[in-house]
N, C-alpha and C positions, 0 to 999 in steps of 0.2 A: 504494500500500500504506500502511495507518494504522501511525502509530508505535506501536510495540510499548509504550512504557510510558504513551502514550495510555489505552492497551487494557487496561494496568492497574490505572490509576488507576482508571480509571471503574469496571469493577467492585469493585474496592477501597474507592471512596467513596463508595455503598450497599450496602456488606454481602454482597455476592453478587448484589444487584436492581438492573439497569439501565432507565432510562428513554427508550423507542424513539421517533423520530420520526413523524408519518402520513407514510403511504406512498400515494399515489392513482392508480387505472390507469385509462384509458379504454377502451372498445369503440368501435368503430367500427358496428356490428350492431346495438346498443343505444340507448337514450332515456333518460337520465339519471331517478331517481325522488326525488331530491334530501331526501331522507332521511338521510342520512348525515352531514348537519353541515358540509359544505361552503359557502362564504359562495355566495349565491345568484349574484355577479358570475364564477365560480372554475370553473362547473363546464366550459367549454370553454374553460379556461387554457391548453391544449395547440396551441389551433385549432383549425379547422371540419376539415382534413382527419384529425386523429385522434378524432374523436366525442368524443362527450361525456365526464366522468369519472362510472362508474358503480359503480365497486368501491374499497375500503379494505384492503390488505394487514398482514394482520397479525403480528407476531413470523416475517415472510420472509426468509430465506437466499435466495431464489432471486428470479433476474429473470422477466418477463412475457416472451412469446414470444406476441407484436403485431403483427408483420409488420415489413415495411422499416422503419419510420421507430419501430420503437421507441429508446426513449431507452436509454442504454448501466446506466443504474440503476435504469431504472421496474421497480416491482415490489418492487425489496429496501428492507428495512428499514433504518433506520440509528438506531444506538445515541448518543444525545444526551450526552457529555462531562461534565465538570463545569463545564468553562469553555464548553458549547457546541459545542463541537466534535464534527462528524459523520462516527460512525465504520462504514463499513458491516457489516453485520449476518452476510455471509458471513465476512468478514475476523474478525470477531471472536468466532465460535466457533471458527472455525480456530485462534487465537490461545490460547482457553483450553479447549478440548474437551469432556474427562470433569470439569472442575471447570465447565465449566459444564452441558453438556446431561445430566450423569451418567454413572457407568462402564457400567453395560448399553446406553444408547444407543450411548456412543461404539463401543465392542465391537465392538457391531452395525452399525452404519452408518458410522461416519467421520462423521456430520455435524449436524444440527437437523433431521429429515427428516418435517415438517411444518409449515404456517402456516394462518392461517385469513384468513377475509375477511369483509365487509359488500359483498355485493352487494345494487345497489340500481336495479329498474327501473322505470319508469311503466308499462309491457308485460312480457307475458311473455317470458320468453329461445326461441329459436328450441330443437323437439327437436333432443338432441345425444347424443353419446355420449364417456368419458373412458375411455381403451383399458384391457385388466388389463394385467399384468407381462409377459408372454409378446408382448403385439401393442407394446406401447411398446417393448417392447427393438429392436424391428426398426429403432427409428429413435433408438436410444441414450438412452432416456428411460425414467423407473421408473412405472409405472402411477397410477392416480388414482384412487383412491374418494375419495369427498365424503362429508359430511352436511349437513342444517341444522336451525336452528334459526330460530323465529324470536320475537325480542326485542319485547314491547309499548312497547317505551320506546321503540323506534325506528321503530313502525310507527301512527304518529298517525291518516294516512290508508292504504287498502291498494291504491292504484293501480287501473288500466284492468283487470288480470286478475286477481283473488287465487285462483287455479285453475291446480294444479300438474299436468302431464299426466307420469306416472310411469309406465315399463314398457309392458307390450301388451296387450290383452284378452286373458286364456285364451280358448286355439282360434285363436289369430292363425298364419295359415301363412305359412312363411320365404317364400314364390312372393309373397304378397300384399304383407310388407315390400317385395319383390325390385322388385317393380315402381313401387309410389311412391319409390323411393328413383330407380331408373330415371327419374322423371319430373320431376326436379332439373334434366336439361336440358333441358327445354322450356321453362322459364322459368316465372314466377305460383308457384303455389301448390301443392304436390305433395300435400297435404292429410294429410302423412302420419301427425299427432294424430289422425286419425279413426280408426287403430288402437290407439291408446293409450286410457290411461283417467285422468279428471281428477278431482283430488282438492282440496277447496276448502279455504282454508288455515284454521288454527285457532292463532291467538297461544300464546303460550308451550308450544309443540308443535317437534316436530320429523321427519325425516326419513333412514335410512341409504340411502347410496344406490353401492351397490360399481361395481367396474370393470365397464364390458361392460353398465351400466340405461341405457335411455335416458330423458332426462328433458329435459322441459322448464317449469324453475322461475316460477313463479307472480310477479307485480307486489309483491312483498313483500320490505319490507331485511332481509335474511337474515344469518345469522350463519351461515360456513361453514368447518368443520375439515375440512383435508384433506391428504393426500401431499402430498408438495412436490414440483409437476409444474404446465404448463400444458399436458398433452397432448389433442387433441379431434379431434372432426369433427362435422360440423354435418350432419342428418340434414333439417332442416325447409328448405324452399327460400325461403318466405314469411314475413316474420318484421318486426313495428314498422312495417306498411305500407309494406315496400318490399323487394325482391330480396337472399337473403342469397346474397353471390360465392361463384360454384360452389368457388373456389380454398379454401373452407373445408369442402366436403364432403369434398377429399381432402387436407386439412391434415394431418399427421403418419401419412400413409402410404406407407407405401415405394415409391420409383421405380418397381421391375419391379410394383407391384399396382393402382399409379394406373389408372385408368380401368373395372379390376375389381369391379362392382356385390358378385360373390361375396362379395368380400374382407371386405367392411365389414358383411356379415352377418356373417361369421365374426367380426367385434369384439365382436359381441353375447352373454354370456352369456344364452344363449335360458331355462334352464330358470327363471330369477330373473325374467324379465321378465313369463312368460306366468305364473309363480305367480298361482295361485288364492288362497293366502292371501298375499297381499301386503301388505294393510296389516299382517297379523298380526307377519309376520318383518322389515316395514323401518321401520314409525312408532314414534314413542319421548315420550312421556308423561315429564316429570318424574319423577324419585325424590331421594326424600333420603336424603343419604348417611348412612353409619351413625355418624357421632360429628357432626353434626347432628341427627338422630334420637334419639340417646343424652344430649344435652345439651337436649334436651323445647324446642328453637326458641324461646327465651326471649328470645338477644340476637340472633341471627344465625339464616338457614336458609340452606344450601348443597343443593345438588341436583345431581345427575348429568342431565346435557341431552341429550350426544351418548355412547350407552354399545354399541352394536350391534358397532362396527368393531374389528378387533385393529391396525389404522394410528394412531388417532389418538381421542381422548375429550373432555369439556368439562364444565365445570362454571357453576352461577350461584350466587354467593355474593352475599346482603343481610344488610346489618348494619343494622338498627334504628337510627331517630336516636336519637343520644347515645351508645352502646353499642358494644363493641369485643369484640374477639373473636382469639386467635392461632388460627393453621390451620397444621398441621403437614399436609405433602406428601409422596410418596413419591419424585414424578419432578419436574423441571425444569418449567415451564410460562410462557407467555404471558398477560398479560392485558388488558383493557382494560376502562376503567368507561364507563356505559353512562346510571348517574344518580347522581346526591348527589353529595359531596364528604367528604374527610374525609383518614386519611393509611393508606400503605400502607408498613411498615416507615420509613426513614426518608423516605419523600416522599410529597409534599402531590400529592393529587388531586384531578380533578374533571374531571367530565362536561360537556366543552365544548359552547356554544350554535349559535356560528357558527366556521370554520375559514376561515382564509384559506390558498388555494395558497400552501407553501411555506412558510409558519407554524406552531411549533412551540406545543404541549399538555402536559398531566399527566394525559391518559387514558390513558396506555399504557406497561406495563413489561414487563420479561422478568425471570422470577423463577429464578434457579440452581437447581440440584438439592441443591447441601449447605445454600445458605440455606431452600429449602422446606424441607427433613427438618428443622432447627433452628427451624422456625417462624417464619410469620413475622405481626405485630401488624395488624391492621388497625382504623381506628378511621372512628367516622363522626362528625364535628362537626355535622352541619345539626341543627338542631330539630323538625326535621316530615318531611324526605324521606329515605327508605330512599337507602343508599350499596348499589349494585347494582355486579359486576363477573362479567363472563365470562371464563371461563378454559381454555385449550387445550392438551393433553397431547401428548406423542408417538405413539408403538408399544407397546403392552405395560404398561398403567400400571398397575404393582403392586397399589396401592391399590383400583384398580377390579377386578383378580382375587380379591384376597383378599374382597370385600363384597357381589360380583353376587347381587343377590336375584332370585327367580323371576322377577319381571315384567319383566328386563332380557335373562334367555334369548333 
């Protein structure tokens, strides 16, 4: 347990804004797509028997659920001291609650009850599904909606598939899932994206993608806000040219339903998947927010990225070189910069080149909910490159109910 006046200090001596450490998770399933800023020697710092590292967890209260040999912290985030000192990220909302995540979160939740990530593959991710509320509870876990996003600063090249297979073709019968799913234990390839339909990615685009879709996300470093859950099942058998372990088709399902083909249809919310207008109701186009709008983007443009979901939302804030700008929040948020440098309330940023496992940055904070509402400064010092930072909401983000313009319905 971190000393309690540890947990003070620190948000104490940025104003409400603390400074989080990276966090790096491996897959096992996965082919690292080395995107994400990791130093090229770093990315199986774990060892060959935990895969590669392919994801960056971001502003996480919660640990990874990896299998046996997860690490007793991988996954959580941890709050970087004044003196250095690493405080974990569970521990320290606990510590300061409604003064940090805000009084309607805490209310609600008891806790931080979302993080986002940088998934990053050279392949596509095998289809999978993230169960809703109702199928998680069964195994004491809270549901998963996702979204993404994906970041041109971070996607230089776009890997072996940039082809996301999302949902099913309207007209897909539950019998014809029933049976490729069936065909998981025969081994090879159960083929069962050929009921799906692919959607080829488009930079500074994005993605909602609720509990019960199946998806299987495209070779592209994704930025992804979601629940704070690693709940799943892996629907595809075939997946990075080689066998994905049956032990993850029936990962997070219950005892008495294990071996139940039925059951994991039932995970499915079917009417979201066979939608016919689906890219209408789940793809998400940029907007700008309305006091970015209202400030005619002179020095700064902010935009709403992830806007569809009532779990969690995201923003991209660039401030023009030389050029600053305060942004007043309604809720609590995460952020991380992504390019330029410059300063965010009292600390100096910037968009790291290379990361070494286990080596600490100035790309990543966690902003309180009294210090957003007070505003908080951001400046960009470079003389040529936009200061770009992404940013991630809880549940319910005020700011985003009061301003929903039509094209975010």
């Amino acid at each position: 347990m971190a000393n309690t006046a540890t947990m003070v200090r620190a948000l104490d001596a940025g104003q409400g804004i603390v400074r989080l450490a990276p966090t790096w998770v491996p897959r096992s399933f996965c082919t690292p797509g080395r995107r994400i800023r990791l130093h090229p020697d770093d990315y199986f710092a774990l060892g060959p028997q935990r895969g590669g590292i392919n994801e960056r967890w971001l502003s996480s209260a919660i640990r990874s659920d990896n299998g046996d040999l997860t690490g007793p912290n991988e996954g959580l985030s941890m709050v970087v001291g004044p003196d250095e000192t690493l405080v974990p990220f569970d521990e320290f909302v606990g510590q300061h609650g409604a003064a940090l995540v805000g009084e309607r979160l805490w209310r609600q939740y008891g806790r931080w009850p979302m993080y986002s990530k940088f998934f990053d593959n050279q392949r596509a991710l095998p289809l999978h599904v993230h169960h809703r509320d109702r199928h998680a509870a069964l195994v004491d876990k809270p549901g998963k909606p996702e979204a993404y996003y994906y970041p041109p600063q971070m996607n230089t090249t776009l890997g072996e598939q940039p082809i996301s297979f999302l949902g099913l073709q309207p007209g897909t019968s539950k019998d014809r899932l029933l049976d490729r799913l069936k065909g998981f234990r025969h081994g090879g390839d159960n083929r069962i994206t050929d009921l799906s339909l692919g959607y080829r990615t488009q930079l500074g685009t994005g993605w909602d993608i609720p509990g019960g879709v199946l998806h299987a996300p495209a070779s592209i470093c994704t930025y992804e806000p979601q629940a704070d859950c690693d709940v799943f099942s892996m629907f595809e058998s075939w997946s990075n040219e080689r066998e994905v372990p049956e032990e993850l088709l029936w990962k997070d399902i219950p005892d008495p339903r294990r071996g139940d083909y039925e059951f994991l249809v039932e995970l499915l919310d079917w009417e979201t998947n066979v939608d016919p207008d689906f890219i209408g109701h789940r793809f998400m186009s940029p907007c700008s927010t309305a006091q970015s709008h209202a400030d005619d983007e002179q020095d700064y443009t902010e935009k709403w990225i992830v806007y569809r979901s009532p779990r969690f939302s995201a923003k991209e804030l660039t401030v023009l070189p030389g050029r600053s700008v305060t942004i007043v929040e309604t809720d609590a948020y995460g952020a991380v910069v992504v390019a330029g440098r410059g300063t965010v309330g009292l600390f100096a940023v910037s968009a790291p080149t290379l990361i070494h496992y286990g080596a600490l940055t100035q790309d990543e904070l966690f902003v309180s909910a009294p210090a957003a509402s007070a505003g908080v400064r951001v400046t960009n010092n470079d003389a040529t490159e936009p200061l770009v930072i992404l940013k991630h909401f809880g549940p319910g983000n005020d700011q985003l109910a009061a301003e929903r313009p039509a094209d975010m319905a």
